[in-house]
C-alpha positions in Angstrom: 79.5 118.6 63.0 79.0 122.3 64.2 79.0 121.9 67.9 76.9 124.6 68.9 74.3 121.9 68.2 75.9 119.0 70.2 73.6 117.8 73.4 76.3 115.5 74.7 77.1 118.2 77.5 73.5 117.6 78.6 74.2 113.5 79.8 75.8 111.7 82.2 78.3 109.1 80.7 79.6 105.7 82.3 83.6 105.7 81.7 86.8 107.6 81.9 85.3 111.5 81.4 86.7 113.2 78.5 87.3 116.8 79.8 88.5 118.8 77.0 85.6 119.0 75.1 82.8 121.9 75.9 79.4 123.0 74.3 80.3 126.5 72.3 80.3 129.6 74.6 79.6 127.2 77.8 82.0 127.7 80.8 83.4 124.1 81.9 85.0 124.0 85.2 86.4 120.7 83.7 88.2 121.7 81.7 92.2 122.5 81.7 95.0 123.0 79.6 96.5 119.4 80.9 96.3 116.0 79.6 93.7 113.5 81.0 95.5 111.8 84.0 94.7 108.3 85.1 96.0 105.5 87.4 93.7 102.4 87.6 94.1 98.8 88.7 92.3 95.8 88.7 89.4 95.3 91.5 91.3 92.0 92.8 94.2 89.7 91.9 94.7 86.1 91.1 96.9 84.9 94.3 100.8 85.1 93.0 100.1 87.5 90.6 101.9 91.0 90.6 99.2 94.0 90.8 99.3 95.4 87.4 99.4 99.4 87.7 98.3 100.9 85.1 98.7 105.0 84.4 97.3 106.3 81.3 98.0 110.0 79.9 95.1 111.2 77.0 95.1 113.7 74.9 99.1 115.2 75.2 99.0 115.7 71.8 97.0 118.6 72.5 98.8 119.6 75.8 102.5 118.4 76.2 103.4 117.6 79.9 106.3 116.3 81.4 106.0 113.7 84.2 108.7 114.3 86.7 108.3 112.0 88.9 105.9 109.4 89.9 105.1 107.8 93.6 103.5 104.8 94.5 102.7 104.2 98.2 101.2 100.9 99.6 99.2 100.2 102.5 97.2 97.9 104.6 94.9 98.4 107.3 96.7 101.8 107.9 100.0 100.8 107.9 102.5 101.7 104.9 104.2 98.5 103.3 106.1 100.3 100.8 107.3 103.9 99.0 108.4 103.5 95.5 109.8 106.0 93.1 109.5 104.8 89.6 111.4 107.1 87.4 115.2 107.9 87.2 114.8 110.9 85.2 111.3 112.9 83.9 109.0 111.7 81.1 108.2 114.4 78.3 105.0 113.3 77.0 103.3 114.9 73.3 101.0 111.7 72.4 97.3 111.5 72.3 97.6 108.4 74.2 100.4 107.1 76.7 100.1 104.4 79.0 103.1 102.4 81.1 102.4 99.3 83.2 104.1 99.2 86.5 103.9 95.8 88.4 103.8 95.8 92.0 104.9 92.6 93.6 102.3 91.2 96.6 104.6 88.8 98.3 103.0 89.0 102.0 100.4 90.9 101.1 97.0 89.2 101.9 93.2 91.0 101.6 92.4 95.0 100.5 95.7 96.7 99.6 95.3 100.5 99.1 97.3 101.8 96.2 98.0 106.0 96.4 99.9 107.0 93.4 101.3 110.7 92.9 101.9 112.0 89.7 104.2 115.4 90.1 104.0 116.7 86.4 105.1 120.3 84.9 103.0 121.1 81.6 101.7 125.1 80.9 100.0 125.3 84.3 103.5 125.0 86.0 104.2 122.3 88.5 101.7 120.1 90.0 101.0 117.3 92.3 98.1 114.8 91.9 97.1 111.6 93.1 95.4 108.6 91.3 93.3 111.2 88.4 93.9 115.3 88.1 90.1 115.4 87.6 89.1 118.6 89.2 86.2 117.6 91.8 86.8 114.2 92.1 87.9 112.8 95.2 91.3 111.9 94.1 91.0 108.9 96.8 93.6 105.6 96.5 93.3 102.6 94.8 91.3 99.6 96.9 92.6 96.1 95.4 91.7 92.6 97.1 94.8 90.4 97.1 92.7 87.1 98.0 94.3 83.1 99.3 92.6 81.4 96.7 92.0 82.0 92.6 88.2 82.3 91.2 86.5 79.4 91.4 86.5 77.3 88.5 85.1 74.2 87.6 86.6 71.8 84.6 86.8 73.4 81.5 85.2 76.6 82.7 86.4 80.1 81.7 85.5 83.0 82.6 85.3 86.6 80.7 83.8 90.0 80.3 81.4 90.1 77.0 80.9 93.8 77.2 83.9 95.7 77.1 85.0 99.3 75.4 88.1 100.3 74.1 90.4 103.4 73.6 88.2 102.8 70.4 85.6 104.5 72.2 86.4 108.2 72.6 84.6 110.9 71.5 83.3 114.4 73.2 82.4 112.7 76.6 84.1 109.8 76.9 87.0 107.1 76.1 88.1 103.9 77.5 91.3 102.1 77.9 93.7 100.9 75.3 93.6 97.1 74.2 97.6 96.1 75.4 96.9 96.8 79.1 93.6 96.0 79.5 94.9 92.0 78.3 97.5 92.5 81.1 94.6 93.3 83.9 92.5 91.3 82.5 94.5 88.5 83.0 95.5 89.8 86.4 91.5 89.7 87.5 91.9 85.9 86.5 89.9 86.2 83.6 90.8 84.3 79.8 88.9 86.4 77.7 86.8 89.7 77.0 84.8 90.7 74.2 85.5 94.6 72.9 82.7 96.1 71.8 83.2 99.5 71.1 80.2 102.0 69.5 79.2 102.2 66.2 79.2 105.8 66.1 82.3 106.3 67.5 84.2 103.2 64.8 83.1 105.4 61.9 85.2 108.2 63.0 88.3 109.5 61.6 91.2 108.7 63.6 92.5 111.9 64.9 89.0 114.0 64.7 85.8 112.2 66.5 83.9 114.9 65.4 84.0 113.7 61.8 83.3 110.6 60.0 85.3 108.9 57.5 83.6 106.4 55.1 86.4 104.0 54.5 86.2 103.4 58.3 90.1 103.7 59.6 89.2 102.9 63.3 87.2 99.7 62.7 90.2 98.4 60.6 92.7 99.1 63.4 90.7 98.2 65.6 89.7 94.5 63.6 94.3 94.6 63.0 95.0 94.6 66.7 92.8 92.2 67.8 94.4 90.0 66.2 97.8 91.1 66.4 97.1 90.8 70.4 95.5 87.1 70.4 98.8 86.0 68.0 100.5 87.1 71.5 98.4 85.1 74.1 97.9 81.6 73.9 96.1 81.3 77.4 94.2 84.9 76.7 91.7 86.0 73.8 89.7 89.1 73.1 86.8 88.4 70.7 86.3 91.0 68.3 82.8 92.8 68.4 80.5 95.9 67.8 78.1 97.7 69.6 75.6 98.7 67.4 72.6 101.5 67.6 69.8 100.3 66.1 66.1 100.4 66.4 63.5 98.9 68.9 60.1 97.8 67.9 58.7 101.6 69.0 61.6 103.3 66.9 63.7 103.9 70.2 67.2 103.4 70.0 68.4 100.5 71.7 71.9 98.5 71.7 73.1 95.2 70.1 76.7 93.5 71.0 77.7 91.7 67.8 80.5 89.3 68.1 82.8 88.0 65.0 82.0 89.3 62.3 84.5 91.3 60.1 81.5 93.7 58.6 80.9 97.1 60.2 77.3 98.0 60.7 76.6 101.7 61.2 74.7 103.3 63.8 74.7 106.7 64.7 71.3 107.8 66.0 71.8 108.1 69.7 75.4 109.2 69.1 74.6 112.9 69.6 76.5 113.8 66.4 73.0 115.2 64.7 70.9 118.0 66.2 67.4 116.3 66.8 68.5 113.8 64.3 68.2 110.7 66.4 66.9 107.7 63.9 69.5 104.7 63.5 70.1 103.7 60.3 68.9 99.8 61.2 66.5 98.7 63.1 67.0 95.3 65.5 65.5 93.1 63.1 67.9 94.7 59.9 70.6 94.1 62.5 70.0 90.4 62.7 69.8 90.5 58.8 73.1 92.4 58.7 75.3 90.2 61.0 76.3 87.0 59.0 77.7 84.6 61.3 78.5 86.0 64.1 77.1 86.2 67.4 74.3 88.9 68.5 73.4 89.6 72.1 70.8 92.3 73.4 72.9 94.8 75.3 71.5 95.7 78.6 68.1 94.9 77.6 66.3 96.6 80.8 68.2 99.3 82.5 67.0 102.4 83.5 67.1 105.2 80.7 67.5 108.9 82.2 64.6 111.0 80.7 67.2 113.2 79.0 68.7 110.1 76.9 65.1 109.4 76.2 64.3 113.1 75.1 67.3 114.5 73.7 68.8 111.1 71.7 65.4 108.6 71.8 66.9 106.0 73.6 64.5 103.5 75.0 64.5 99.9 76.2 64.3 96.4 74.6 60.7 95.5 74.1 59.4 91.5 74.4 58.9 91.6 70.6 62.6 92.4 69.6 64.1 90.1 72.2 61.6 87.4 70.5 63.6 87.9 67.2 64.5 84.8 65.3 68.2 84.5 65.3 69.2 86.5 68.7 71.5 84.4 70.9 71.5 86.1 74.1 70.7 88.9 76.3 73.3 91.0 78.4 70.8 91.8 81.4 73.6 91.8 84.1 75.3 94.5 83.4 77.8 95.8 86.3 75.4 95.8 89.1 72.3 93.4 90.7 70.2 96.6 90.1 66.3 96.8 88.9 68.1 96.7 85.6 69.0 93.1 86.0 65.6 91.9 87.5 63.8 93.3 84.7 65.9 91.5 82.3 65.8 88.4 84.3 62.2 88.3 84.3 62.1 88.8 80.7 64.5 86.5 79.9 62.5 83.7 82.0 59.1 84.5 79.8 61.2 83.9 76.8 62.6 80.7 78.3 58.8 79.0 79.5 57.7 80.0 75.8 60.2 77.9 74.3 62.8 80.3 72.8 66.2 79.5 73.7 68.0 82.8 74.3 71.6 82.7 76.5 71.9 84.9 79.8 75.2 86.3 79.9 76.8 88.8 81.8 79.5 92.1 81.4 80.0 95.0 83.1 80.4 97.7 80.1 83.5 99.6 81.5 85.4 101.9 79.8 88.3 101.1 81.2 87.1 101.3 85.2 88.9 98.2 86.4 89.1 99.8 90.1 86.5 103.0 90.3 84.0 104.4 87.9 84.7 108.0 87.2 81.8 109.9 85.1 80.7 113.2 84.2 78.7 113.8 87.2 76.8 117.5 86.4 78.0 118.2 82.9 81.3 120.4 82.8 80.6 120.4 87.0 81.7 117.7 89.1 83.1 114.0 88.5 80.6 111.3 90.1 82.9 108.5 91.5 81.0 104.9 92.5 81.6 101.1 92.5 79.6 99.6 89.4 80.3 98.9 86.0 83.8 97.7 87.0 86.0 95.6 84.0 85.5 91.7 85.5 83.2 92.3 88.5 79.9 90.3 86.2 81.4 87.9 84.7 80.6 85.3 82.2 81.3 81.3 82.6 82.6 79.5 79.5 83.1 75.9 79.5 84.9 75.0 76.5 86.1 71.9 75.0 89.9 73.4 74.4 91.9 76.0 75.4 89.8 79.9 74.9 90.3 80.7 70.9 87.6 82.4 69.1 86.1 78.7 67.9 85.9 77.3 71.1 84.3 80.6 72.9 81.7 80.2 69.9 81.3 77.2 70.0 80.1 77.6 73.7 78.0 80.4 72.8 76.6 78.1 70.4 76.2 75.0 72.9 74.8 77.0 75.9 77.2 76.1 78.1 77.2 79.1 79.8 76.8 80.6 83.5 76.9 84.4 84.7 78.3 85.2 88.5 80.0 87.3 90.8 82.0 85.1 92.1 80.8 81.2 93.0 80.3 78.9 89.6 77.7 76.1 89.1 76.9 73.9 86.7 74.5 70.5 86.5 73.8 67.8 84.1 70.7 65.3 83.3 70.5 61.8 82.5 67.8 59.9 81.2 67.4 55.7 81.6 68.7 55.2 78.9 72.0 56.8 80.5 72.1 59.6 77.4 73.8 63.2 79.4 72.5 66.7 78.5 74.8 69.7 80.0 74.2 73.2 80.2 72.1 74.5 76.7 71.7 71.1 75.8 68.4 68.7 75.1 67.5 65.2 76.4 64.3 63.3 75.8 62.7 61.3 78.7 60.6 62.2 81.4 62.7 60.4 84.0 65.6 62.3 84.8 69.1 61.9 87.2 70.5 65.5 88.1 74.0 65.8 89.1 74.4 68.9 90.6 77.6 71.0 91.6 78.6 74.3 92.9 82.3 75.9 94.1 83.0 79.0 96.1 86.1 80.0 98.3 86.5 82.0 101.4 86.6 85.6 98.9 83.1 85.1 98.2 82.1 83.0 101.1 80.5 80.0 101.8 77.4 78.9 100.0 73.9 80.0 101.3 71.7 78.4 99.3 71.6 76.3 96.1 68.2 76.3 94.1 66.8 74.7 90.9 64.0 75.8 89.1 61.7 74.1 86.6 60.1 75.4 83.9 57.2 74.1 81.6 56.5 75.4 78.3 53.4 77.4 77.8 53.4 77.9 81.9 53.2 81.5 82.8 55.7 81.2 85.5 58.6 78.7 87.0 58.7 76.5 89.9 61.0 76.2 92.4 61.7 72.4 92.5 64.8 71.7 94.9 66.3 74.0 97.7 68.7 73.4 99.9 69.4 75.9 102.5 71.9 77.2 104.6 75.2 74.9 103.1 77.6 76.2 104.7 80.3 75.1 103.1 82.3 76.4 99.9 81.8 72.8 97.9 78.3 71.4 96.9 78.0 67.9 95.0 74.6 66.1 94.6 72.3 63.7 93.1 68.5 64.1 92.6 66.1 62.0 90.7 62.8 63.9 89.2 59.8 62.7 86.8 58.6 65.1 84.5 55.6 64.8 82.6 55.9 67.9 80.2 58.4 69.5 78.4 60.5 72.1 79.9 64.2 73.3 80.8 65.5 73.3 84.0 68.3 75.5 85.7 69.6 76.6 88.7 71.1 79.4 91.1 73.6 79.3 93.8 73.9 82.2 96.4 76.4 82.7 99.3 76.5 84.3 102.2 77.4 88.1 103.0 78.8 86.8 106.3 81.7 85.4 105.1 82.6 86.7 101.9 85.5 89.1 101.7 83.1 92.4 100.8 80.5 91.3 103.3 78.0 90.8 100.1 76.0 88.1 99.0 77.6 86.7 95.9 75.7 84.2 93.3 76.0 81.6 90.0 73.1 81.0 87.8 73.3 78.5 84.9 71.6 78.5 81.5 68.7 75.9 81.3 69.1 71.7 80.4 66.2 71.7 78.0 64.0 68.4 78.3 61.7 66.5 76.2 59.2 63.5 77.5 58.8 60.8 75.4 56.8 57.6 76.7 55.6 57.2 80.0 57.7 54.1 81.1 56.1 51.6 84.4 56.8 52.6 87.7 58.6 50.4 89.6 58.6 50.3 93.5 62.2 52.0 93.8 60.9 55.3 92.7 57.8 55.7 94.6 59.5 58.4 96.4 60.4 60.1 92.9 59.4 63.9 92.3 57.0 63.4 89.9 56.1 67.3 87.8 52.9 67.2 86.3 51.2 70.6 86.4 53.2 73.2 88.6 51.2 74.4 91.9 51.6 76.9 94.9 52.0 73.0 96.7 54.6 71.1 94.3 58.2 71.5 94.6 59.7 72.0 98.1 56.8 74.6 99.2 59.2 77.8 98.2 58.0 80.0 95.5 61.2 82.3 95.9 62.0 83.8 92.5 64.5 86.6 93.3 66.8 85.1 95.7 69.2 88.2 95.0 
């Protein structure tokens, strides 16, 4: 590619910034003849478990560096707990990627622990000191990391993951993400037992050791497909599921983005990748996509987040339109995506048409980091300033798996499969149905009879706080909009177990969302849990006898049915 014709200076990118890279005859305050320095660590901690430090060097291939000395200081609510020097004698580093992972034992330590870590390294520029990045502009601030008294919450058989992960698979001019060995080791810190990689399309068709060129017998996708599953031969209690995101086509010719999961064939896309001057047509479009992907898995990537109008210009990126998420053969759609943004009400409204039309699409939910498992660091103004904020953190959106055995690439399938799925921040729900003639539905699942027992259950802890509000919503197919059939408010407590009986006389799904309150949850937020739908069938009208006259009977959805609330966006 002749890169006086590259545009990728022109966009902001969500991920650890690639600095060495500048537009032909363009100045880049960026830019310095030093390696990328990094030290990141998870956003919080399973209770008992070490915090796993993680300090990454990029691109010292290019410009050798020795690391003297490195210093990690630890602190709570102003007051030092601990100095630590971690090397006995200085680190000469020449590899395009190095990365050590220190633990730091928590014994005592209880709530936000601040991390500042000092790297003193000697390379062309002479000595110098840095702490936590050696990003020019950016703030250089420490490490926050939430040391909480209980784990996640997790119901039986429930396991929670990140489906939208990139890799040190993903670097290219602007941008790379972290290397697959540590990120298992955070991971499993955060409490989580799997993630899906998903690295781009354009940047797997790349030779190894020039991302500026492709090379058709696809070297990265291979390694990448090899250590997958050289890492899951190591972790019995801890999977990553192999995956792709692809470029492809929208119903308008934009380019949008599809996660495919386990499938061992690479499908190109290249048209938002920046690689071709005004070039900007993938090779596929979403419904050759579907075609392409055999039998794995294929998820609508952050269906409805904002596109800046430069991405939209320069590389014809757009947003998932109603007919491609209506595509036979889709299994879910990504629309939390790091943040409760306009991004993720869009998709949830969209995601609720599809439902009340019948199609039976999964919500799931990732966070698309690039590493980021503390702070997001981006290109701010290109070859400017570094942006630092809070979102797309690795774990922060998570996705609820119940599986029937322990998390291997069958069972998390198999679930996918099922339905039986939630997304959440932090609390976990789940409910099942049972008809009169005592058959059970769980989540994704379908049970015929109008006459239905709920059993309803949601957990929290004192991290995310105790639980606001739980609600369930019905929906009837061919309705233009769902009710709100049960809500109980203000709970107040960090357990909630019910039973409910309801009479339906039209076919529909129900699901449900559980919210807590910002009061008393460790970041002062609201945190939430929403479930997938119990799909439900009515078959014959049976009599009614005098012990249900007090049954909620659903007939045609009004402003009056249900408990009076028509609250749809409870975040």
């Amino acid at each position: 590619m002749n890169d006086i014709l590259d545009i990728t200076w022109l966009l902001p990118v969500f991920l650890y910034a690639e600095t060495h890279y500048r537009f032909r005859y363009f100045w880049s305050y960026l830019r310095k003849k030093e390696p990328e320095i990094i030290a990141d660590a998870p956003h919080r901690i399973e209770p008992g478990n070490d915090i796993p430090l993680l300090m990454l060097v990029k691109d010292a291939h290019q410009y050798p560096c020795s690391l003297l000395q490195v210093t990690i200081s630890g602190s709570q609510n102003g007051r030092t707990l601990f100095q630590k020097k971690l090397l006995t004698r200085p680190v000469t580093i020449k590899k395009r990627w190095w990365w050590t992972v220190s633990h730091i034992p928590t014994r005592g330590m209880l709530g936000w622990v601040t991390l500042d870590v000092q790297f003193e390294i000697e390379s062309g520029n002479g000595r110098r000191i840095y702490h936590n990045d050696n990003y020019r502009s950016s703030s250089q601030k420490p490490l926050e990391i939430f040391v909480p008294d209980s784990p996640l919450p997790k119901l039986p058989g429930l396991h929670l993951g990140d489906v939208h992960v990139h890799s040190s698979y993903t670097n290219d001019q602007v941008e790379y993400g972290a290397p697959l060995e540590p990120s298992v080791t955070l991971s499993k810190a955060i409490g989580l037992s799997f993630f899906c990689v998903t690295d781009h399309s354009y940047d797997l068709d790349d030779e190894v050791s020039d991302y500026l060129r492709n090379d058709l017998l696809l070297p990265k996708w291979k390694a990448l497909l090899q250590e997958v599953a050289f890492i899951n031969r190591s972790n019995r209690k801890h999977k990553i599921i192999f995956g792709e995101e692809v470029s492809c086509r929208n119903s308008r010719g934009e380019n949008i983005h599809f996660l495919l999961y386990g499938k061992n064939k690479f499908v190109p896309g290249s048209g938002d990748s920046a690689e071709r001057w005004l070039r900007n047509r993938s090779e596929y479009s979403a419904r050759d996509v579907l075609a392409e992907r055999g039998t794995g898995k294929a998820v609508a990537a952050h269906p409805q987040e904002h596109v800046p109008l430069l991405q939209k210009l320069l590389l014809g990126r757009g947003a998932w339109t109603r007919a491609d998420l209506q595509l036979a053969g889709l299994t879910g759609t990504q629309f939390l995506n790091g943040q409760l943004g306009d991004g993720f009400e869009r998709g949830k409204k969209e995601w609720v048409r599809l439902l009340l039309s019948g199609i039976r699409i999964l919500a799931l939910a990732g966070n698309d980091a690039h590493g980021n498992f503390n702070r997001f660091r981006q290109i701010g103004i290109p070859f400017l300033r570094i942006a630092e904020h809070d979102r797309q953190i690795f774990g922060r959106m998570r996705t609820g798996l119940f599986l029937e055995s322990s998390p291997s690439e069958k069972s998390i399938f198999s679930a996918l499969q099922k339905g039986n799925v939630i997304i959440s921040d932090g609390p976990v729900a789940t409910f099942s149905a049972v008809n009169d003639l005592g058959a059970t539905a769980v989540l994704g699942e379908s049970i015929v009879g109008g006459m239905l027992s709920l059993h309803v259950t949601a957990l929290s802890s004192d991290e995310f706080g105790a639980i606001r509000s739980v609600r369930i919503y019905c929906g009837l197919i061919g309705r233009n909009r769902e009710e709100l059939i049960y809500l109980e408010k203000n709970v107040g407590s960090l357990h909630f177990d019910r039973s409910m009986r309801f009479k339906f006389l039209q076919a529909g799904y129900l699901r449900m969302e559980v919210i807590t309150s910002p009061q008393t949850s460790f970041d002062k937020k609201p945190h939430f849990s929403l479930t997938n739908p119990v799909w439900f069938t009515c078959g014959s009208e049976p009599k009614k006898s005098p012990s249900e006259e007090g049954l909620k009977t659903i007939r045609i959805l009004s402003r009056s049915s249900a408990s009076g609330a028509r609250d749809s966006k409870p975040f």
